[in-house]
N, CA, C and O atoms as CSV, one atom per row, in Angstrom:
chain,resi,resn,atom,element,x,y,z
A,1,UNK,N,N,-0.217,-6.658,10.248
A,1,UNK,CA,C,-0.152,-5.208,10.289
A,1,UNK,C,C,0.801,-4.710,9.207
A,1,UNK,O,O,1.646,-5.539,8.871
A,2,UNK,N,N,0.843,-3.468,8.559
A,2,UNK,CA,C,1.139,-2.970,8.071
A,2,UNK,C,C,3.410,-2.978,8.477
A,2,UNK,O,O,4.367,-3.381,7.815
A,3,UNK,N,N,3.345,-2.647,9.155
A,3,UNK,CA,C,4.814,-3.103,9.998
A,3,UNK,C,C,5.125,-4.433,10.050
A,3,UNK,O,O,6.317,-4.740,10.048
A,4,UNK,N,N,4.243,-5.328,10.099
A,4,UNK,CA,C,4.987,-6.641,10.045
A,4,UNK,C,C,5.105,-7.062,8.637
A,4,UNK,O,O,6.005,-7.837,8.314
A,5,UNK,N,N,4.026,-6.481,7.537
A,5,UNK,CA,C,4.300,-6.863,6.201
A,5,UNK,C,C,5.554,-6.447,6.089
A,5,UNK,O,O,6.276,-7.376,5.728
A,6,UNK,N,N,6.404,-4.953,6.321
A,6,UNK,CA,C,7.057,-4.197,6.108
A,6,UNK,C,C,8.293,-5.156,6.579
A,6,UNK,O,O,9.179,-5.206,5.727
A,7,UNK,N,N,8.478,-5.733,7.458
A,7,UNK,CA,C,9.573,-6.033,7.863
A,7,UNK,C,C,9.368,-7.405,6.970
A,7,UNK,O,O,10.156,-7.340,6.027
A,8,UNK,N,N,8.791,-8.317,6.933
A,8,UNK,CA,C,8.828,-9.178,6.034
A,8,UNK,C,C,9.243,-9.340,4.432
A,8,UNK,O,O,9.604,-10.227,3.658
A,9,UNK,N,N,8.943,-7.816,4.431
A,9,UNK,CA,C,9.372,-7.880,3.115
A,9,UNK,C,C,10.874,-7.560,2.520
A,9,UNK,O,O,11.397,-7.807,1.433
A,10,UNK,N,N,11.410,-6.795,3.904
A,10,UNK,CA,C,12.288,-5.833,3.922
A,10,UNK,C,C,13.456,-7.499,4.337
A,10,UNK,O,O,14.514,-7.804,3.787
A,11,UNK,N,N,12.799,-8.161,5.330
A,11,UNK,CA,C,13.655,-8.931,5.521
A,11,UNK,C,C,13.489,-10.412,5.451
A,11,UNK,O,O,14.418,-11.110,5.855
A,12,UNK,N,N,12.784,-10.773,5.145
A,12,UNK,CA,C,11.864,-12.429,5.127
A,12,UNK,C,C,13.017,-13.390,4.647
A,12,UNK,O,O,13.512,-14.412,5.123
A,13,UNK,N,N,13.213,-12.737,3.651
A,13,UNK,CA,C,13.763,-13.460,2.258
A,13,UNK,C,C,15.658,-13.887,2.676
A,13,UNK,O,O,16.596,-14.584,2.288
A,14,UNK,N,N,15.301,-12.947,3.649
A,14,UNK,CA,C,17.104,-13.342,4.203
A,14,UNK,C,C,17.487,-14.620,4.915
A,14,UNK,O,O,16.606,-15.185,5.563
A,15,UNK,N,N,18.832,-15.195,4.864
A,15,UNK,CA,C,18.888,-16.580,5.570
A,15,UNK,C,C,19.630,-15.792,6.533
A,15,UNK,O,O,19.849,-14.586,6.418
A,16,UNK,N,N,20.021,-16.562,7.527
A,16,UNK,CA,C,20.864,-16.515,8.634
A,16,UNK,C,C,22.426,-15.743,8.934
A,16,UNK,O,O,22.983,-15.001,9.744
A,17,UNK,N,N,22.747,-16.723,7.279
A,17,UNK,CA,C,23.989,-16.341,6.932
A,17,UNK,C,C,23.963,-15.832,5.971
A,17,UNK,O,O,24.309,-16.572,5.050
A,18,UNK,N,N,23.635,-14.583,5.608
A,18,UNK,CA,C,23.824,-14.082,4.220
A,18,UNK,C,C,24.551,-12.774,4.673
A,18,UNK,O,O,24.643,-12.286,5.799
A,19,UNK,N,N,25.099,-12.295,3.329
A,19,UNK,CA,C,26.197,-11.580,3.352
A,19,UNK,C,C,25.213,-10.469,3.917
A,19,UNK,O,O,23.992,-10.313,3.895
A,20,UNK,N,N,26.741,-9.478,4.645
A,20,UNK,CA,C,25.829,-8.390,5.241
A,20,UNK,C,C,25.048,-7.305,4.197
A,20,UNK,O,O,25.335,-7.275,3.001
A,21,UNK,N,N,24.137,-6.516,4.734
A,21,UNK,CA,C,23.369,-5.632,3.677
A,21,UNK,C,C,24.729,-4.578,3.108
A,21,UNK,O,O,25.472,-3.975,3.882
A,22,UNK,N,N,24.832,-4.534,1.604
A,22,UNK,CA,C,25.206,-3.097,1.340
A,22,UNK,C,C,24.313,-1.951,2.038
A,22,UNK,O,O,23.284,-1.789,2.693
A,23,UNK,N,N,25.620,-1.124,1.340
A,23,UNK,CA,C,25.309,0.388,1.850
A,23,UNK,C,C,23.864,0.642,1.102
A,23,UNK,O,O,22.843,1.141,1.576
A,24,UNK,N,N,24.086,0.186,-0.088
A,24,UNK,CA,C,22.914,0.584,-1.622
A,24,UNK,C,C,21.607,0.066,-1.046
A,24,UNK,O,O,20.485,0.489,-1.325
A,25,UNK,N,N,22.007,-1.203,0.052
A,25,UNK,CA,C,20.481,-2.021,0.399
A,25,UNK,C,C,19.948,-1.297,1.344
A,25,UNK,O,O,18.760,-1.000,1.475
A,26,UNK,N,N,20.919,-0.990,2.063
A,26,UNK,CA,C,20.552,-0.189,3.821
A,26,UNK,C,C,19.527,1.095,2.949
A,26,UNK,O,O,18.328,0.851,2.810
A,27,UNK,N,N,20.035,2.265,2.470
A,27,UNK,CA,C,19.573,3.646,1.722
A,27,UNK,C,C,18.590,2.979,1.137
A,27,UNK,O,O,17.577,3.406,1.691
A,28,UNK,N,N,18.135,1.828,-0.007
A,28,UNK,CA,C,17.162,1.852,0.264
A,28,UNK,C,C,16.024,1.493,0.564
A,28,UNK,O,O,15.003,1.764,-0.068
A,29,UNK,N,N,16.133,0.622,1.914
A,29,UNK,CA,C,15.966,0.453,3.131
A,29,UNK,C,C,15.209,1.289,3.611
A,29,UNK,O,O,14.003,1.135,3.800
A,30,UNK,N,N,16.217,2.779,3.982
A,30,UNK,CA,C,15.621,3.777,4.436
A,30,UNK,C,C,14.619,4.238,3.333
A,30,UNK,O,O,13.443,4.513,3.574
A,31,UNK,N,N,15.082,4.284,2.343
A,31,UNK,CA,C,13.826,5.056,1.867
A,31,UNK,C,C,12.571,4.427,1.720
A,31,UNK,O,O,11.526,5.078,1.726
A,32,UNK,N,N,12.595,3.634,1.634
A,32,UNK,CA,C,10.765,2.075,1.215
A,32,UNK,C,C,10.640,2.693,2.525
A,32,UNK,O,O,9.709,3.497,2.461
A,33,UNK,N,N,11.318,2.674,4.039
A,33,UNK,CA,C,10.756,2.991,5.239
A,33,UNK,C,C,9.923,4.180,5.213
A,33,UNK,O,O,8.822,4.175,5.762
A,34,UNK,N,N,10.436,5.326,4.534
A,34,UNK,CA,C,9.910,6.455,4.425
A,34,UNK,C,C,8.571,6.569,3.449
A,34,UNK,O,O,7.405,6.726,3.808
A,35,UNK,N,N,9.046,6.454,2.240
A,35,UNK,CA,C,7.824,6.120,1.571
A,35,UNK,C,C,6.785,5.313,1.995
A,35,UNK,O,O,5.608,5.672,1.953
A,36,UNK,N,N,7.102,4.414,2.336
A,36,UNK,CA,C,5.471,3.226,2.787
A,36,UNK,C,C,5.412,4.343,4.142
A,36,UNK,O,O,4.195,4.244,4.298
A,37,UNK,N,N,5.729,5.083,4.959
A,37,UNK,CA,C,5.142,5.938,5.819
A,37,UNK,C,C,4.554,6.788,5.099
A,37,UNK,O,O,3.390,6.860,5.493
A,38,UNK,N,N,4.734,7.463,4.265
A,38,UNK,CA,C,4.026,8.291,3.754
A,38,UNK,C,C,2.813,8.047,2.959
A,38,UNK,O,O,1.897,8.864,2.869
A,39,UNK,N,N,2.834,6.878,2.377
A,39,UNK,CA,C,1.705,6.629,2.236
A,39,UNK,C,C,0.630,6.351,2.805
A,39,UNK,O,O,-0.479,6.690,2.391
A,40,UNK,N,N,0.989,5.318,4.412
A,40,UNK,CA,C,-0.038,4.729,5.089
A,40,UNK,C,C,-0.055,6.187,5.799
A,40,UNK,O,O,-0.881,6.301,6.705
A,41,UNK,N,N,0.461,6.911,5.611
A,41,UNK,CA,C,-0.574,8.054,6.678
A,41,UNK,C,C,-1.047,8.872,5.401
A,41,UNK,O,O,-1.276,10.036,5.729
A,42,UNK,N,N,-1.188,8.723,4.539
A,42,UNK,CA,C,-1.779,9.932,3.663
A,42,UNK,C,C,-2.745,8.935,2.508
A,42,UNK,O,O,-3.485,9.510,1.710
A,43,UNK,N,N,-2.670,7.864,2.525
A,43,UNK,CA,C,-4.061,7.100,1.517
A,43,UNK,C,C,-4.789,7.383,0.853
A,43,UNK,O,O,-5.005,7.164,-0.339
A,44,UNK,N,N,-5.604,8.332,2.182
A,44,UNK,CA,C,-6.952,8.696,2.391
A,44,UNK,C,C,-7.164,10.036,0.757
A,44,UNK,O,O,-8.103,10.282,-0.001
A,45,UNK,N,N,-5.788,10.542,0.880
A,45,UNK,CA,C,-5.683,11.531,-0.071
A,45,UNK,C,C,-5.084,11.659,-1.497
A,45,UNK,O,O,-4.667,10.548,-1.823
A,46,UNK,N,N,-4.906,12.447,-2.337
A,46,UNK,CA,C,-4.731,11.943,-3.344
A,46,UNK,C,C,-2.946,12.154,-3.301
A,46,UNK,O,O,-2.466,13.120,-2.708
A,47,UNK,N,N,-2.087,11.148,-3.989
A,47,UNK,CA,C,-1.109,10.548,-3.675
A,47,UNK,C,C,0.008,10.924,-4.996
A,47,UNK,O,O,-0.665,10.711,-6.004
A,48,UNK,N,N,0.615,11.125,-5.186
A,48,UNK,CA,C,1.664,10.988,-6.754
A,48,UNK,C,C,2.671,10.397,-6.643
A,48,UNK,O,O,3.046,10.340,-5.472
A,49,UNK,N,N,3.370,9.864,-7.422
A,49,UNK,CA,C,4.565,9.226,-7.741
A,49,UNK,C,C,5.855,10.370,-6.948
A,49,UNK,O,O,6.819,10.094,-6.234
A,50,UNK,N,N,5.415,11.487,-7.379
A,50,UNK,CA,C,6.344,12.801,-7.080
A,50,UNK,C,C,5.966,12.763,-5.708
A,50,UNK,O,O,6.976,12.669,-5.011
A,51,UNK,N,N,4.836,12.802,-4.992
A,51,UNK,CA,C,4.831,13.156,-3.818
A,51,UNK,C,C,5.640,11.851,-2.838
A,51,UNK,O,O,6.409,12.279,-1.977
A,52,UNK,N,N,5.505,10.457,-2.933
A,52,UNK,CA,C,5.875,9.699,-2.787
A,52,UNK,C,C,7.619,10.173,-2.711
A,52,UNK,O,O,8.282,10.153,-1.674
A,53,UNK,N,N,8.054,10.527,-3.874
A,53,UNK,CA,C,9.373,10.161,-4.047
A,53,UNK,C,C,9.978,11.423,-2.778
A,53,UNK,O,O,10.900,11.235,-1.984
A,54,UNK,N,N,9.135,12.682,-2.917
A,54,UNK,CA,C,9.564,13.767,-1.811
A,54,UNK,C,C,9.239,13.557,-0.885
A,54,UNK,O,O,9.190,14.595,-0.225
A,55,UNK,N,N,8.828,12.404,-0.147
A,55,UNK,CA,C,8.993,12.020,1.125
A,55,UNK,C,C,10.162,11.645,1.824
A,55,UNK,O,O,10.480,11.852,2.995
A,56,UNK,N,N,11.016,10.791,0.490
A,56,UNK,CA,C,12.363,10.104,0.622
A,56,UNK,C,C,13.512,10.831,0.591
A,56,UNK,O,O,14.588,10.463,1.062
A,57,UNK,N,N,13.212,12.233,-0.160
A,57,UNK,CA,C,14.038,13.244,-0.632
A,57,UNK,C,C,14.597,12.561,-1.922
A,57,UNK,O,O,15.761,12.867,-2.180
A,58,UNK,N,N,14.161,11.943,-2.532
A,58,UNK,CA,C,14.622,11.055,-4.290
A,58,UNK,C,C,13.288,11.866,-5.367
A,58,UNK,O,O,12.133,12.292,-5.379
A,59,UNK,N,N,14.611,11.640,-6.225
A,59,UNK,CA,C,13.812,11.370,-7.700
A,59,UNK,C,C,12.442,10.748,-7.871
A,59,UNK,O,O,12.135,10.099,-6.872
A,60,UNK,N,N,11.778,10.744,-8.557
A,60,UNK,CA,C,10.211,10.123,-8.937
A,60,UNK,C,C,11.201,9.065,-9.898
A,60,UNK,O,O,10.654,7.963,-9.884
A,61,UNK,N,N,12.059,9.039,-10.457
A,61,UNK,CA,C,12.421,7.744,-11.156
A,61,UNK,C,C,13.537,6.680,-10.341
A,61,UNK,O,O,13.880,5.575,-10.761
A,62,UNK,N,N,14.017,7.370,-9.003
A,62,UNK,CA,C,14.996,6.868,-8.374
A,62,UNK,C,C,13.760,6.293,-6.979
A,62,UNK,O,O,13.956,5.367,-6.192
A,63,UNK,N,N,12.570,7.172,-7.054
A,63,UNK,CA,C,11.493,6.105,-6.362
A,63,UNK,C,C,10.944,4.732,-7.117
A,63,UNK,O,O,10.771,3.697,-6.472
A,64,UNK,N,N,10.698,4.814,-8.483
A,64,UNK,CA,C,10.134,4.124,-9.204
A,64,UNK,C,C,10.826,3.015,-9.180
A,64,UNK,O,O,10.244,1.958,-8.936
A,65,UNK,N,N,12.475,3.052,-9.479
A,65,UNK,CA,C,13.775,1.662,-9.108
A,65,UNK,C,C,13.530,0.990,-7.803
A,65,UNK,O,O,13.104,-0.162,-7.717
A,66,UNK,N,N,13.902,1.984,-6.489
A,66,UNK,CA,C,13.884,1.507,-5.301
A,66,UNK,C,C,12.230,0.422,-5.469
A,66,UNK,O,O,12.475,-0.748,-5.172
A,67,UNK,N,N,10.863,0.636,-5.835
A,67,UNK,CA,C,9.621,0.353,-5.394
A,67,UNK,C,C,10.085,-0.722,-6.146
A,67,UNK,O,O,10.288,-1.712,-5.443
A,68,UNK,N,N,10.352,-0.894,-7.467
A,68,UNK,CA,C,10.415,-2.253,-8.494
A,68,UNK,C,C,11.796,-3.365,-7.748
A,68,UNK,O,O,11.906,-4.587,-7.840
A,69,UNK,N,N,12.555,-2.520,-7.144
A,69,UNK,CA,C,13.914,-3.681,-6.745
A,69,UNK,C,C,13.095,-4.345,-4.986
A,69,UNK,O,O,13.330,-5.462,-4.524
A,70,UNK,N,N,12.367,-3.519,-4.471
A,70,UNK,CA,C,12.506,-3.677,-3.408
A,70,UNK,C,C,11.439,-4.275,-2.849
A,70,UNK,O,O,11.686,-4.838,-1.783
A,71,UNK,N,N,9.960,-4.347,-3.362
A,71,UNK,CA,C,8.654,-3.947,-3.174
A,71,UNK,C,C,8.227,-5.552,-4.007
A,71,UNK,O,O,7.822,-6.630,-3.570
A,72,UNK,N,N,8.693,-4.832,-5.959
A,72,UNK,CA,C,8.341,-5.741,-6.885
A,72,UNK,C,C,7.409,-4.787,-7.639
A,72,UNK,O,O,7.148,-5.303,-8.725
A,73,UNK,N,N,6.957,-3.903,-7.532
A,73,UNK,CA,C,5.420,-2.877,-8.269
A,73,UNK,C,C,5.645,-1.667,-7.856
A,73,UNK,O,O,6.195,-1.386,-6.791
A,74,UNK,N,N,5.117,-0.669,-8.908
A,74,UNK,CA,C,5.004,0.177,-8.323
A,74,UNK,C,C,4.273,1.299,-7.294
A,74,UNK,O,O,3.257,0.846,-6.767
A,75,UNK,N,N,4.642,2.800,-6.886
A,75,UNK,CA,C,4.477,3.131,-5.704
A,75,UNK,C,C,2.649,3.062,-5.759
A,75,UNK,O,O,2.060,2.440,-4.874
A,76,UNK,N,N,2.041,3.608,-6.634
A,76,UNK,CA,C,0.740,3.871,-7.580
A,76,UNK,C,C,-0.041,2.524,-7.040
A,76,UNK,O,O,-1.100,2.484,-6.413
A,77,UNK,N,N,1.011,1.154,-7.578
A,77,UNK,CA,C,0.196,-0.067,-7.659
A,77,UNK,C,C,0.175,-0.446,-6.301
A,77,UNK,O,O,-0.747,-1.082,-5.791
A,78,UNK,N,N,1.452,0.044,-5.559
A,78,UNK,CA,C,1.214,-0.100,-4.079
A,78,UNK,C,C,0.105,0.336,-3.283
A,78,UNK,O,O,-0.801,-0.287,-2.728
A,79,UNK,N,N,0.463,1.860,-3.377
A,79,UNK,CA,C,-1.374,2.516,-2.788
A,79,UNK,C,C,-2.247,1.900,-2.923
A,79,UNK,O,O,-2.842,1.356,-1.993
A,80,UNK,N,N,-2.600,1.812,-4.279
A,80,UNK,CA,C,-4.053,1.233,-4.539
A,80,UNK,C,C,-4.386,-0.138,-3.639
A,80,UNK,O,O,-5.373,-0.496,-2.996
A,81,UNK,N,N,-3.196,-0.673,-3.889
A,81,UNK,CA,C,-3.820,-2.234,-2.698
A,81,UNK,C,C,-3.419,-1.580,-1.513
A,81,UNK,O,O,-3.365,-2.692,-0.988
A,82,UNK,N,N,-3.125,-0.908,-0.702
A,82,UNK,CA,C,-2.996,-0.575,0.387
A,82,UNK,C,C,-4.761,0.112,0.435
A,82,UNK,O,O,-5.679,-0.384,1.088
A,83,UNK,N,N,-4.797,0.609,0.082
A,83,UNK,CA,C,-6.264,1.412,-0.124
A,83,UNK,C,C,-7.639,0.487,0.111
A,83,UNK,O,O,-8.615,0.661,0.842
A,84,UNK,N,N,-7.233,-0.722,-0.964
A,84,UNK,CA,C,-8.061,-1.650,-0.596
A,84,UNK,C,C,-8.135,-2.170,0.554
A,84,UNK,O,O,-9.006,-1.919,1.387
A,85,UNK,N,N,-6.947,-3.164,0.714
A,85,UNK,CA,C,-6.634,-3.415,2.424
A,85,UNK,C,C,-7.383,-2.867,3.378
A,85,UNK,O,O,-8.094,-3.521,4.141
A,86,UNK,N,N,-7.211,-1.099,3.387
A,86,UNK,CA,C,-7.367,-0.565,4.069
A,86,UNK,C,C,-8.835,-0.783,4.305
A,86,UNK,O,O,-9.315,-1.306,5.310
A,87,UNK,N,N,-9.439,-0.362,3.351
A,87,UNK,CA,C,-11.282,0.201,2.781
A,87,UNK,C,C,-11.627,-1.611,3.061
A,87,UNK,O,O,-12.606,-1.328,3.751
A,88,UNK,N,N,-11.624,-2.659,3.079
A,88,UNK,CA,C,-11.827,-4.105,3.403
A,88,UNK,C,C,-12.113,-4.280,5.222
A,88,UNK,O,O,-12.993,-4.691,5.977
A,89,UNK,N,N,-10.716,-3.662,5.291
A,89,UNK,CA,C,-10.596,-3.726,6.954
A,89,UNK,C,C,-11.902,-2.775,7.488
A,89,UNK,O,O,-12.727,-3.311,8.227
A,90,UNK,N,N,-12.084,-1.225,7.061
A,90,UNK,CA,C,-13.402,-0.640,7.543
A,90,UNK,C,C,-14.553,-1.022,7.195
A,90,UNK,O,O,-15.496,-0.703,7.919
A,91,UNK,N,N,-14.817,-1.891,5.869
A,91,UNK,CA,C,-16.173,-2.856,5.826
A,91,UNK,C,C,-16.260,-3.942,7.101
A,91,UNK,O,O,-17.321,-4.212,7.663
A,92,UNK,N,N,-15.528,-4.267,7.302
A,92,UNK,CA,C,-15.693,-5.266,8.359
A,92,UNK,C,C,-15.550,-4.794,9.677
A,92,UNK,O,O,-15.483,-5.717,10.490
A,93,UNK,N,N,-15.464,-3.384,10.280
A,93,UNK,CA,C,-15.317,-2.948,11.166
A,93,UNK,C,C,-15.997,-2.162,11.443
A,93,UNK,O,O,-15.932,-1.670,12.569
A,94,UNK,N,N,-16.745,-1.821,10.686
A,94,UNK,CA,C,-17.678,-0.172,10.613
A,94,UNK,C,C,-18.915,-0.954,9.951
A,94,UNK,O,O,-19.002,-2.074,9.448
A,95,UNK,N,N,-19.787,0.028,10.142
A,95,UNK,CA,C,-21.406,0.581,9.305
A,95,UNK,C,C,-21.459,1.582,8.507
A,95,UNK,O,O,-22.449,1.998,7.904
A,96,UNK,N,N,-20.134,2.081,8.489
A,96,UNK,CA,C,-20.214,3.122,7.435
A,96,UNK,C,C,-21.013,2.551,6.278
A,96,UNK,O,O,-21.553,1.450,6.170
A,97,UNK,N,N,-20.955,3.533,5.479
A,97,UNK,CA,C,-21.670,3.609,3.910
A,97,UNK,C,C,-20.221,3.000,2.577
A,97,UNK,O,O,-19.088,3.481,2.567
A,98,UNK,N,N,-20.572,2.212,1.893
A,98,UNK,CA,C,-19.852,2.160,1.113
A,98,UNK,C,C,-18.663,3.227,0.464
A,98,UNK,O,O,-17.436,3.331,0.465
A,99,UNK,N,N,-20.118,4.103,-0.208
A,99,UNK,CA,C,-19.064,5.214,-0.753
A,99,UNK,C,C,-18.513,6.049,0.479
A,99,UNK,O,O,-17.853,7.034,0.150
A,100,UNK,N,N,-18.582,5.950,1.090
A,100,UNK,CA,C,-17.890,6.864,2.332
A,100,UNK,C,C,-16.680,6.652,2.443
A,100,UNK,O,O,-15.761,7.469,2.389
A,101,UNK,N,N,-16.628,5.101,2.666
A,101,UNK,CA,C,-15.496,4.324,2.884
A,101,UNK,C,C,-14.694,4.092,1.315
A,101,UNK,O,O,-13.637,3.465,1.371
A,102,UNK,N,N,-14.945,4.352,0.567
A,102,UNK,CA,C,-14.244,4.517,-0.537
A,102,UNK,C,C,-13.650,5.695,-0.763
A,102,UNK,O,O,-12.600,5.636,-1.404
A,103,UNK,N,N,-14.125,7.031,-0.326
A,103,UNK,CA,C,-14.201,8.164,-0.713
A,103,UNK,C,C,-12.952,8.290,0.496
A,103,UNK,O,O,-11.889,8.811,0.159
A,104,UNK,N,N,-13.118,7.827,1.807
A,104,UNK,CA,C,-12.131,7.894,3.030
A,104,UNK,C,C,-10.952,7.164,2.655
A,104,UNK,O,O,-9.922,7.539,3.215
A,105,UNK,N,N,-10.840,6.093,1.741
A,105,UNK,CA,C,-10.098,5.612,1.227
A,105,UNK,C,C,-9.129,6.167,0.086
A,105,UNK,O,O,-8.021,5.632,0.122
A,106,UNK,N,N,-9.279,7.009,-0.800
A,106,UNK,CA,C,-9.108,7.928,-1.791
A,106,UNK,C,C,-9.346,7.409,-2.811
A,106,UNK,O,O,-8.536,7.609,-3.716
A,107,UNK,N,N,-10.381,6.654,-3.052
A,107,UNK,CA,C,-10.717,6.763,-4.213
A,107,UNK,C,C,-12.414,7.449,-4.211
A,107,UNK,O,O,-13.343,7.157,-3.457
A,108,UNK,N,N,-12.370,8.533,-5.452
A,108,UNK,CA,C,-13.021,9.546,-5.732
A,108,UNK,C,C,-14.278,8.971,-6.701
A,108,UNK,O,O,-15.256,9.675,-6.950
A,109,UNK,N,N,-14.120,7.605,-7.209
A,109,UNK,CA,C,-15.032,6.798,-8.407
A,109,UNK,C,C,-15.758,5.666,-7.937
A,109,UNK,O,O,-15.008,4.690,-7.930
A,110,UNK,N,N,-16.823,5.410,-7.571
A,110,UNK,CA,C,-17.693,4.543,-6.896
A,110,UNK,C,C,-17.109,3.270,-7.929
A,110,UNK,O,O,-16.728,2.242,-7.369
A,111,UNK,N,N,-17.056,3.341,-9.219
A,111,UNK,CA,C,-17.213,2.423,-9.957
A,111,UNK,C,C,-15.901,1.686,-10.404
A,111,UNK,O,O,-15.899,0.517,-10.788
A,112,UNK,N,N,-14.728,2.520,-10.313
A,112,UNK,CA,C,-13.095,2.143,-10.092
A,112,UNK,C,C,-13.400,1.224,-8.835
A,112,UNK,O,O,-13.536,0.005,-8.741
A,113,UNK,N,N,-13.465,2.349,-7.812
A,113,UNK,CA,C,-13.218,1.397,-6.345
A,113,UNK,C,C,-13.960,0.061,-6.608
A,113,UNK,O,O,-13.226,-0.876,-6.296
A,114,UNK,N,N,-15.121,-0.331,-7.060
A,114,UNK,CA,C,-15.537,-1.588,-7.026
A,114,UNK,C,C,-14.957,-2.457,-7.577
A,114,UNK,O,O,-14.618,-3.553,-7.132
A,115,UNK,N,N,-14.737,-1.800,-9.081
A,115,UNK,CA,C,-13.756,-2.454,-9.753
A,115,UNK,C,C,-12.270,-2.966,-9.146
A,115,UNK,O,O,-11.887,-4.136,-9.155
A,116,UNK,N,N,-11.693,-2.072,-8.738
A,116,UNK,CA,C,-10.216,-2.513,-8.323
A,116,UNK,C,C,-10.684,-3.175,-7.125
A,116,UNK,O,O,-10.073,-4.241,-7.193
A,117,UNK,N,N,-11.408,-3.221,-6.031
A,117,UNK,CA,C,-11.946,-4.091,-5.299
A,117,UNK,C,C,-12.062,-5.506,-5.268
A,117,UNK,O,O,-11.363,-6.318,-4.661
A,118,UNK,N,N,-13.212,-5.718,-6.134
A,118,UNK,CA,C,-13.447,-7.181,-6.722
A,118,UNK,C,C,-11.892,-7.369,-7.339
A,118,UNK,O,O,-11.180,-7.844,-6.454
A,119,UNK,N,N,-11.373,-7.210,-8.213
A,119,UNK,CA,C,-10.122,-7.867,-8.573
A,119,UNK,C,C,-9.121,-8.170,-7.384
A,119,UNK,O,O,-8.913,-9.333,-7.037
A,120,UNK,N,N,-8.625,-7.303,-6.889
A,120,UNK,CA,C,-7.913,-7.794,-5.434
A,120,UNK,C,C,-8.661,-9.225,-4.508
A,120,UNK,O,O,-8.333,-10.368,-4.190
A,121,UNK,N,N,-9.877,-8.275,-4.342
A,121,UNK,CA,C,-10.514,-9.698,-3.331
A,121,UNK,C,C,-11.233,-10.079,-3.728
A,121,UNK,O,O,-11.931,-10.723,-2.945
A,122,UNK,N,N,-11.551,-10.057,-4.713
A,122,UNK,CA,C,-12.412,-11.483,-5.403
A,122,UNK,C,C,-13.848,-11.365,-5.257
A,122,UNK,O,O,-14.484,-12.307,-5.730
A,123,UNK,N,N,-14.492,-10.456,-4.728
A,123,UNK,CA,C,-15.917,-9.947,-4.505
A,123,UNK,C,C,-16.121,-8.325,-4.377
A,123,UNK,O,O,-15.201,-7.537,-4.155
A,124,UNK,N,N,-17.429,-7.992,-4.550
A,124,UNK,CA,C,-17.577,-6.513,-4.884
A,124,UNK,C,C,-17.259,-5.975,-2.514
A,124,UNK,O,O,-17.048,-6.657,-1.511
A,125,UNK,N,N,-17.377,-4.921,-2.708
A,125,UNK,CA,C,-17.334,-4.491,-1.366
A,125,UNK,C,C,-18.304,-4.267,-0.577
A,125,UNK,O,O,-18.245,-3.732,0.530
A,126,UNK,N,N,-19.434,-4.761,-1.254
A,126,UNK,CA,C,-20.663,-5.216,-0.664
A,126,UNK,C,C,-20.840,-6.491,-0.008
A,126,UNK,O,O,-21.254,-6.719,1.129
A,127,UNK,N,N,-20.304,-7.605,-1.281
A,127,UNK,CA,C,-20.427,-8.645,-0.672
A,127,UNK,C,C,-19.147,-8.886,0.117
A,127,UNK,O,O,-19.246,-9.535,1.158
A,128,UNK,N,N,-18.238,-8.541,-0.176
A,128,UNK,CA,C,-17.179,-8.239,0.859
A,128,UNK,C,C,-17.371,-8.308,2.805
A,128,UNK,O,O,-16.884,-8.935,3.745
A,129,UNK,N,N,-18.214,-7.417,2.612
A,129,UNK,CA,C,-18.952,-6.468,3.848
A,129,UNK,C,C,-20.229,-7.693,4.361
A,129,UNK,O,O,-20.390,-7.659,5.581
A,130,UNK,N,N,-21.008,-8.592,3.732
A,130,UNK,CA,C,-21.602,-9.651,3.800
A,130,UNK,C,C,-21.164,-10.868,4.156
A,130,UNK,O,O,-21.689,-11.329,5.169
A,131,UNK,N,N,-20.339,-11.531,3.606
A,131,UNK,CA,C,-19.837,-12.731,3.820
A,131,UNK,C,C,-18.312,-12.104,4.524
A,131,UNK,O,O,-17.267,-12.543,4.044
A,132,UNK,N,N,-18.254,-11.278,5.439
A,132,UNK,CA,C,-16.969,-11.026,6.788
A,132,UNK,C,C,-18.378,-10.773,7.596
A,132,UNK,O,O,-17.831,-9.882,8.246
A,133,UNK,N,N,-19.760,-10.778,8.141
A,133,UNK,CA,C,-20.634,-10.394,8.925
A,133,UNK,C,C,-21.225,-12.021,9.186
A,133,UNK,O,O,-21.745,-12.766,8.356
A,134,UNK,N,N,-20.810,-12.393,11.348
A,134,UNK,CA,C,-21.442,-13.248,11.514
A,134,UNK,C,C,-22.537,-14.067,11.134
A,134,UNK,O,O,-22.833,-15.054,11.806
């Protein structure tokens, strides 16, 4: 789930004994919390770097640090695989229509979405939707 990536990422990497979090880690902490909320509830729609960062109450360049120190990519490159994720999980769960589920997804380009599709998972979202069907 989306929450357990979150905490994994937020905390995986920690040993037992490691020094406690700064203040700098905790803040932003909070903010990746805020932002990755704002995204997984808004996907579906179209998304900005700016809107992202005014979720956190930060900068669009003080989002852009936090996503690269904390994440590894940015907020943009985040969505988009969240998007996929997302649009993967309703091929295999639904009968929807392709472009539906792309379009519910936010992406607006039949031919992007396939594209950024197949590169993530390695097949178009057709066959995607085929080989996840008993």
């Amino acid at each position: 789930s989306p929450l357990s990536e979150l905490v994994w990422l937020l905390c995986g990497h920690l040993s037992p004994t490691a020094a406690p979090a700064s203040s700098k880690d905790l803040r932003n902490s909070h903010r990746i919390k805020s932002m990755l909320r704002c995204i997984h509830a808004q996907f579906g729609s179209e998304l900005t770097t700016v809107a992202i960062a005014a979720s956190a109450s930060i900068s669009e360049s003080e989002c852009l640090r936090c996503f690269r120190k904390t994440i590894g990519t940015t907020p943009i490159q985040y969505l988009k695989q969240y998007r996929i994720r997302q649009a993967a999980k309703l091929l295999t769960e639904t009968s929807e229509k392709v472009c539906s589920i792309a379009e519910n997804c936010g992406f607006q380009d039949m031919s992007y979405f396939t594209k950024a599709f197949r590169e993530q998972m390695g097949c178009t979202p057709t066959q995607y939707r085929k080989n996840a069907s008993p």
